[in-house]
C-alpha positions in Angstrom: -21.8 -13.3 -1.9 -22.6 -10.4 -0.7 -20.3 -7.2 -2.4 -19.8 -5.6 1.0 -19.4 -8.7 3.1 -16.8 -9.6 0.4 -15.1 -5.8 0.7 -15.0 -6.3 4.1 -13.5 -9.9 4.3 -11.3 -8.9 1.9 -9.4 -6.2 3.4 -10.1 -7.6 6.9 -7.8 -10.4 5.7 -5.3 -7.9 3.7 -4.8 -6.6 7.1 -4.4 -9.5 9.5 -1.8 -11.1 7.0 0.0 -7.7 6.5 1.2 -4.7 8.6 -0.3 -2.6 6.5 1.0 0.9 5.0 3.4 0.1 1.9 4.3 -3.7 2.7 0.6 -4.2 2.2 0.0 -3.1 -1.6 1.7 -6.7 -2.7 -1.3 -8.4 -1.0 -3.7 -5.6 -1.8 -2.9 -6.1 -5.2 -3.4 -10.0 -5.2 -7.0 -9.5 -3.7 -8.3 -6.4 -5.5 -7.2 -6.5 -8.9 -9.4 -8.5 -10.9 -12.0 -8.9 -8.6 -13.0 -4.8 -7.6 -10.7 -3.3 -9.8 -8.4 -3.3 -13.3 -4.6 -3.4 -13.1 -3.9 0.0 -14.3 -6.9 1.4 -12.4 -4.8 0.0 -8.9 -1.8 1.1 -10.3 -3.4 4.9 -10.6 -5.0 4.2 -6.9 -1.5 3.7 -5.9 0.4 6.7 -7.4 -2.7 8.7 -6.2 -2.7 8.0 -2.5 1.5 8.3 -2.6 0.4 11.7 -3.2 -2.4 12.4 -0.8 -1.4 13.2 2.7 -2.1 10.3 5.3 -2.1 6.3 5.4 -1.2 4.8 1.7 -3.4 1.8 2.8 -6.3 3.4 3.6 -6.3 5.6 0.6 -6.1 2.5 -1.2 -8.8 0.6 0.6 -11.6 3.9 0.3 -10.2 3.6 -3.4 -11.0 -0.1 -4.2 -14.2 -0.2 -2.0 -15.6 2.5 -3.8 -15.0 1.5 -7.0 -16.8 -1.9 -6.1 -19.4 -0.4 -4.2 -20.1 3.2 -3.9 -19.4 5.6 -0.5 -20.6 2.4 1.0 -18.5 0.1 -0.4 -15.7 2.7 0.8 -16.9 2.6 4.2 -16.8 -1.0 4.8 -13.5 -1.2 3.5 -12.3 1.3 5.7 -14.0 -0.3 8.3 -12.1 -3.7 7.3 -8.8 -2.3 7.7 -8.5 -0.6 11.0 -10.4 -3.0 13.1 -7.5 -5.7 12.9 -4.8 -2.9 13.9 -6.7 -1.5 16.2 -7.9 -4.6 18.1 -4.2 -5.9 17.3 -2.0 -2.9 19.1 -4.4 -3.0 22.0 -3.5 -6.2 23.0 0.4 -5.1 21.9 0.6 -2.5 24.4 -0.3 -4.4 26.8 1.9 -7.2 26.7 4.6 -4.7 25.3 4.0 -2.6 28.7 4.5 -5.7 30.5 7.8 -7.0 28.9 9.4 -3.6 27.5 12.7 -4.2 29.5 13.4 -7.3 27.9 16.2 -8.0 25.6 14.8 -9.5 23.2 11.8 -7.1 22.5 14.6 -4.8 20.2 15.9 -7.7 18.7 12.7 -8.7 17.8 11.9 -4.8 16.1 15.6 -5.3 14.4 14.8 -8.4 13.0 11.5 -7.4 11.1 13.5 -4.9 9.6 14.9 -6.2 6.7 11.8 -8.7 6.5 9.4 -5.6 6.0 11.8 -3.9 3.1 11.8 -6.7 1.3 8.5 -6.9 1.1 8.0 -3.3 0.3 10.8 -3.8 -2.6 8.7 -7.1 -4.2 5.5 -4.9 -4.2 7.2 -2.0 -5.7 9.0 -4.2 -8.1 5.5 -6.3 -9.4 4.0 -2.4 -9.8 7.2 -1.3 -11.8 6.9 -4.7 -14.2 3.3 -3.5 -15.1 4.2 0.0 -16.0 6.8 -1.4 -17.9 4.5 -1.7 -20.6 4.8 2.1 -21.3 8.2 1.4 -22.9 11.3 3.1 -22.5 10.0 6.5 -21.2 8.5 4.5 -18.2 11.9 2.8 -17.1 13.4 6.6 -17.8 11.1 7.9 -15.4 11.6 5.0 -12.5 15.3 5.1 -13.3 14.9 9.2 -12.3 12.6 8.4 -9.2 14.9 6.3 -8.0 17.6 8.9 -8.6 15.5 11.5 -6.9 15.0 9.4 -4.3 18.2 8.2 -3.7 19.9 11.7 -3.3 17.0 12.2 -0.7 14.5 14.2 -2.5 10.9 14.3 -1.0 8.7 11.5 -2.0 5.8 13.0 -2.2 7.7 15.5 -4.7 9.3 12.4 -7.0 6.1 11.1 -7.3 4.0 14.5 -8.6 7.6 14.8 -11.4 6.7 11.2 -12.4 3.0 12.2 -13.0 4.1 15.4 -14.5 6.5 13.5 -16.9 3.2 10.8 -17.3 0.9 13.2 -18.9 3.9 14.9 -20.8 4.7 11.6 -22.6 1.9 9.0 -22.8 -1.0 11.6 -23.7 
C-alpha cells in the first residue's frame, strides 16, 4: 500500500473513532506505533507536543507522518485529521442550531463527560506503564506531576520539570 494513502487512512480513521485532542493518543498509539513509529519515539512525540502551544493531536499526527514520510508524509496526516472534524461539526451546528432548546442536548454534553475522562485516564495510564521501565526515578517523577498537577500547577510547566528531571537522571 501506498505510505501516504496508509497515513492518511490511518489518522482519517483515528479521527472518526475518536474526538480527538488527549482522548485520542490511546488510539493513536494502537495505529502508529509499530507501524510509523517506535514506542519510546511516540512516547517523546507525546511529551513534545504537551509542550508546544496548540492541538496535542495534531502535533502528534505532523509528528508520526513525518517520521513515516517526510514534510509530505506530515501533510497528509494533517490533512487526515481535520477533515473528519471539520466535515463533522458542520453538520453539528446545524442540527445543534436546530435543536439547542432541547432538554436533552445538556444531558447529552453531561453524559460524555465522564466517558471522555476515562478515556483520557486509560491513555495516560498505558503511556505511564511504558515509562515505567525507567525504574523508580520515573514513578518519582509521575508521582510529582501528578502532585503538581493536582495543587493546580500549569501543565505546560509540570511537563518541562518532568523533562528537566528526565535529562537530570536517565542521561
Amino acid at each position: 500500500m501506498d505510505p501516504y494513502l496508509d497515513l492518511f487512512l490511518t489518522f482519517l480513521k483515528v479521527n472518526l473513532l475518536s474526538t480527538s485532542g488527549p482522548a485520542s493518543v490511546g488510539l493513536l498509539y494502537n495505529e502508529a506505533v509499530g507501524k510509523f513509529v517506535t514506542d519510546g519515539e511516540f512516547v517523546q512525540a507525546v511529551g513534545f507536543s504537551s509542550v508546544l502551544p496548540g492541538s496535542d493531536a495534531l502535533q502528534l499526527a505532523m509528528y508520526v507522518g513525518y517520521a513515516a514520510g517526510g514534510i509530505a508524509g506530515g501533510l497528509v496526516s494533517l490533512l487526515a485529521s481535520i477533515l473528519p472534524p471539520t466535515v463533522l461539526i458542520f453538520g453539528a451546528v446545524m442540527v445543534l442550531h436546530r435543536v439547542r432548546r432541547e432538554a436533552w442536548v445538556a444531558s447529552f454534553v453531561e453524559g460524555l463527560t465522564p466517558a471522555i475522562s476515562v478515556v483520557i485516564l486509560f491513555a495516560a495510564w498505558r503511556i505511564f506503564e511504558k515509562g515505567s521501565e525507567t525504574g523508580w526515578q520515573g514513578w518519582l517523577i509521575g508521582a510529582a506531576s501528578l502532585a503538581a498537577l493536582l495543587l493546580n500547577a500549569p501543565a505546560r510547566i509540570v511537563v518541562m520539570a518532568a523533562a528537566a528531571l528526565g535529562v537530570i537522571w536517565f542521561s
